[in-house]
N, C-alpha and C positions, 0 to 999 in steps of 0.2 A: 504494500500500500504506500509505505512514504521512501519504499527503497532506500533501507538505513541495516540493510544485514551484513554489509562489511564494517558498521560501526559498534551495534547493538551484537554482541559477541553469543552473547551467555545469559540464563535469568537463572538462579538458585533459591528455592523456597525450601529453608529446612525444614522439612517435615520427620517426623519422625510415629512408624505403626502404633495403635492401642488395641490391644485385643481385649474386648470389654463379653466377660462369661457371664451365663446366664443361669437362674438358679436350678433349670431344669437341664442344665446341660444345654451343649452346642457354645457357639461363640461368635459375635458380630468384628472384623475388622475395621479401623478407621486410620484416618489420617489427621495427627495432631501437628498444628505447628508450634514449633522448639521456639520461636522469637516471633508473636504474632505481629500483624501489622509490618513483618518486616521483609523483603524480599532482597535479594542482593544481585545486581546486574554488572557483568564484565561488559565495559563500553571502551571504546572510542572517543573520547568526549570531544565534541566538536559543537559549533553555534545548534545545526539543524537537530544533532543527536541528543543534545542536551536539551533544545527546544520539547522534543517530542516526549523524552521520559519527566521533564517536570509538570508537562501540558496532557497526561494519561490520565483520564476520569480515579478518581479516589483517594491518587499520590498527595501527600498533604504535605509530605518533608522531608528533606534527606540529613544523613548523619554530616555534622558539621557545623560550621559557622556561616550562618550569610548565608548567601546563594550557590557557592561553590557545593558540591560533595568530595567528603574526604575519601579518598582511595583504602580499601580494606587490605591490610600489607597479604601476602599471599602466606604469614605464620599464623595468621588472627582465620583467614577462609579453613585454612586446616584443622585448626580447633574449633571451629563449627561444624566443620562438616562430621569428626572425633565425636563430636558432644551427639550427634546425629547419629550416628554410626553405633554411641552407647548407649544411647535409649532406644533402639529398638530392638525387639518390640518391648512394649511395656501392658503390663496385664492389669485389667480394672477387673473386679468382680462384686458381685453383691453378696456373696458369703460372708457373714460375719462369727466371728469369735464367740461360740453356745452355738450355735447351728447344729443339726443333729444331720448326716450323712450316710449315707448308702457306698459303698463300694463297689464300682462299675467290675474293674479288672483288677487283675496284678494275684498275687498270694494271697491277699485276705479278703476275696470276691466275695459279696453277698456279707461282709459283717458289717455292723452299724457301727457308728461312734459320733464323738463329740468336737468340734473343730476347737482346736487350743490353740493355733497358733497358723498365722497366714504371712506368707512372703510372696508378695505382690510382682516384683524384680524377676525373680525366677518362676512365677508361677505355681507355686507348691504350698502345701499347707502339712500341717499334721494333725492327726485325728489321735484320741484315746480310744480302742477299742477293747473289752477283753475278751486277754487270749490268755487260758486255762485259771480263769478267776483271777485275774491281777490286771488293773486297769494298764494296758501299753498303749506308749504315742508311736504313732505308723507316721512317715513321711510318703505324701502321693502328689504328684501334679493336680492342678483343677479339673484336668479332661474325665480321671479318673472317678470321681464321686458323684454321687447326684443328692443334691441340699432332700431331704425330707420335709415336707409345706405342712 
């Protein structure tokens, strides 16, 4: 349209995956952004190029002083795209801590327990279930249990 692809290089939107479970099982993908509101563009900066990315419907402002934008050194893009790169994916769930659960799979299929402890990062919880009368904590992913309603 304004013929600006030898200036307009590159757009980067760090997003970073959510995988947000469901209390019956299953799970929904999304895309979270890491810096909202912020997009990062490798330009050319020229009168026309810079005309058109500060005159883009919704742009309110670039990083910097005044009208100029500051150049992101190519160690500061690295470390975004790192921080990117370590949050995903990242797991949301509505299981909470006393929830009573079902075991899908693995070794102790079919026995119930008590959720004690949830680690969101890795996706994993621990359950209390007893096994031969003495309450034990079992360590499972989310995929594995299904929440009791």
């Amino acid at each position: 349209m304004f013929n600006l692809e030898k200036y307009i290089l590159d757009c980067f939107v760090p997003l970073h995956d959510v995988v947000t479970l469901k209390k019956g099982g299953g799970s929904v993908k999304n895309k979270k952004n890491v810096f909202p509101g912020y997009i990062l563009i490798k330009m050319i900066v020229t009168n026309e190029s810079w005309y058109v990315v500060r005159n883009t419907p919704n742009v309110t402002g670039f990083l910097g002083a005044g009208t100029t934008p500051v150049p992101v050194t190519e160690a500061e893009l690295l470390r975004i795209q790192g921080m990117v790169d370590e949050k995903n994916a990242e797991y949301k769930t509505p299981i909470k801590i006393g929830d009573y659960a079902t075991i899908l799979s693995g070794s102790f299929q079919g026995s119930e327990g008590k959720v004690i402890e949830i680690n969101e990062k890795k996706a994993t919880l621990k359950l209390t279930i007893n096994l031969l009368g003495r309450d034990t904590p079992v360590e499972l992913e989310f995929g594995q249990i299904k929440i009791k309603h």
